[in-house]
C-alpha positions in Angstrom: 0.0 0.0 0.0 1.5 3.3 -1.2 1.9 5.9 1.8 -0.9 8.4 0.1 -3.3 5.8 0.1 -2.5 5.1 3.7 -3.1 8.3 4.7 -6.1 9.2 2.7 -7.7 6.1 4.7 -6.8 7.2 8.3 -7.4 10.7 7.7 -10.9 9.5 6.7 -11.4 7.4 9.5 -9.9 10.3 11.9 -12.5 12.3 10.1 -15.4 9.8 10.9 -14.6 9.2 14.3 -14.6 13.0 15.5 -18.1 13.2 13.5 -19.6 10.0 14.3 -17.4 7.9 15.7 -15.9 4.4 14.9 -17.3 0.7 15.5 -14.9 -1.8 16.9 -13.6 -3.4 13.8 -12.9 0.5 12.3 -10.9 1.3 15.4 -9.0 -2.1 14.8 -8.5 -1.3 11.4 -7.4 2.6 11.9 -4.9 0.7 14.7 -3.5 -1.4 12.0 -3.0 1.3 9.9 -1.3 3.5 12.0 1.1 0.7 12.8 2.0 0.3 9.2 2.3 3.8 8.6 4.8 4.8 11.6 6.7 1.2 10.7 7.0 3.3 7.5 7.9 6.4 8.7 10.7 5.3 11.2 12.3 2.9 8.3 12.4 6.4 6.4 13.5 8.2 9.1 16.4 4.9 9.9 17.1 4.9 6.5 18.3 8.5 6.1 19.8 9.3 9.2 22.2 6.0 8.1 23.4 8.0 4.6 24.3 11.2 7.0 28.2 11.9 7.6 29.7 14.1 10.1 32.6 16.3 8.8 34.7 17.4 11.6 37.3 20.4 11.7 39.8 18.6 11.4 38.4 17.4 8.4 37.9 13.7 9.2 34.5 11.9 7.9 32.5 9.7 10.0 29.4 8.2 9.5 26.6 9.7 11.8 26.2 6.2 13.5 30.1 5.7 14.2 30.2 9.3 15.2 27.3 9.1 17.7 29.0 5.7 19.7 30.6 6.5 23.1 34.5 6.2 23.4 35.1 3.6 26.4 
């Protein structure tokens, strides 16, 4: 399912639930569908903070996750 046709089905069930509200199996449904949208969303998120490099002064290249571990 493509991410604009995700959201155009829990923005309409958001919708429906502040005007009518939801049975159970819509509210199950809207759950499920959040789920698969932030499982989405945090691969995205994963995916780009992995391709960021930090350039420091002295002009050494790290990748964000080697940068960000703790020195022991």
């Amino acid at each position: 399912m493509e991410m604009q046709e995700l959201l155009a089905q829990i923005n309409a069930l958001a919708k429906k639930k502040r005007e009518e509200g939801l049975t159970d199996e819509e509210q199950k449904r809207q759950k499920e569908l959040y789920a698969i949208y932030l499982k989405g969303f945090r691969a995205q998120v994963k995916e780009r903070l992995d391709n960021v490099d930090v350039t420091y002064p002295d002009g050494t290249v790290k990748s964000l996750k080697d940068a960000m571990k703790k020195k022991v």
